[in-house]
N, C-alpha and C positions, 0 to 999 in steps of 0.2 A: 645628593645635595641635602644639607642639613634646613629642614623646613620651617626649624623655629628661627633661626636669623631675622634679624629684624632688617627692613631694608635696607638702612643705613648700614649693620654691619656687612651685609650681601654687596654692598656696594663699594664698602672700602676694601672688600675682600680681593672685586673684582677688579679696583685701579691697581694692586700691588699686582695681579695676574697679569694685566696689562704694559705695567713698567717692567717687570720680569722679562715677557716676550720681547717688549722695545729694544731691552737690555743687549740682550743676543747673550753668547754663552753656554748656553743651554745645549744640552743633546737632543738628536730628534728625539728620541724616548720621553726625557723630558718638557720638551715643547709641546710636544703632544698632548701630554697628560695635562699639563697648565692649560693648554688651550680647550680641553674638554672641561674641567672646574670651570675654567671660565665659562663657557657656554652653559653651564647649569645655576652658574651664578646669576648670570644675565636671563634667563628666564625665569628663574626665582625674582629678580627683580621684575622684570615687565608682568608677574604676575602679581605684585605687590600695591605698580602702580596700576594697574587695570582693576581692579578690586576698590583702590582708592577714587579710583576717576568714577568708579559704577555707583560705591557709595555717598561721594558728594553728588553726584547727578542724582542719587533719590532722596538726598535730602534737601536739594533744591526744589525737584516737584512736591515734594509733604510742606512744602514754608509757601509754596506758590496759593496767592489768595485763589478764592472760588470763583473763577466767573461768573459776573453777574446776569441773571437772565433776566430779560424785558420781557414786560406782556405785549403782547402786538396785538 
């Protein structure tokens, strides 16, 4: 899998693999082969959005004010 894809293009990559399969047509050979891009597509993606969901989550904690401490 090509690692520089950006995830939109990983993702359009992977509904044409998709509609291909749906399609029927195809030889096992070829079914095959799609269905394995596919699965590299789609882990390219789910690492794309994991990375994005990791770094909005630490840019939420660095904005988050400082709890205030009380003297007691």
């Amino acid at each position: 899998m090509d690692e520089r894809l950006s995830f939109e293009e990983a993702l359009k990559r992977l509904e044409k693999i998709v509609h291909a399969l749906q399609g029927g047509g195809l030889t096992l050979e070829q079914a095959i082969a799609l269905f394995e891009d596919g699965m590299g597509l789609a882990k390219t993606c789910n690492e794309r959005l994991n990375a994005a969901e990791l770094k909005i989550t630490q840019l939420q904690a660095d904005f988050e004010p400082e709890p205030e401490h009380k003297d007691e």
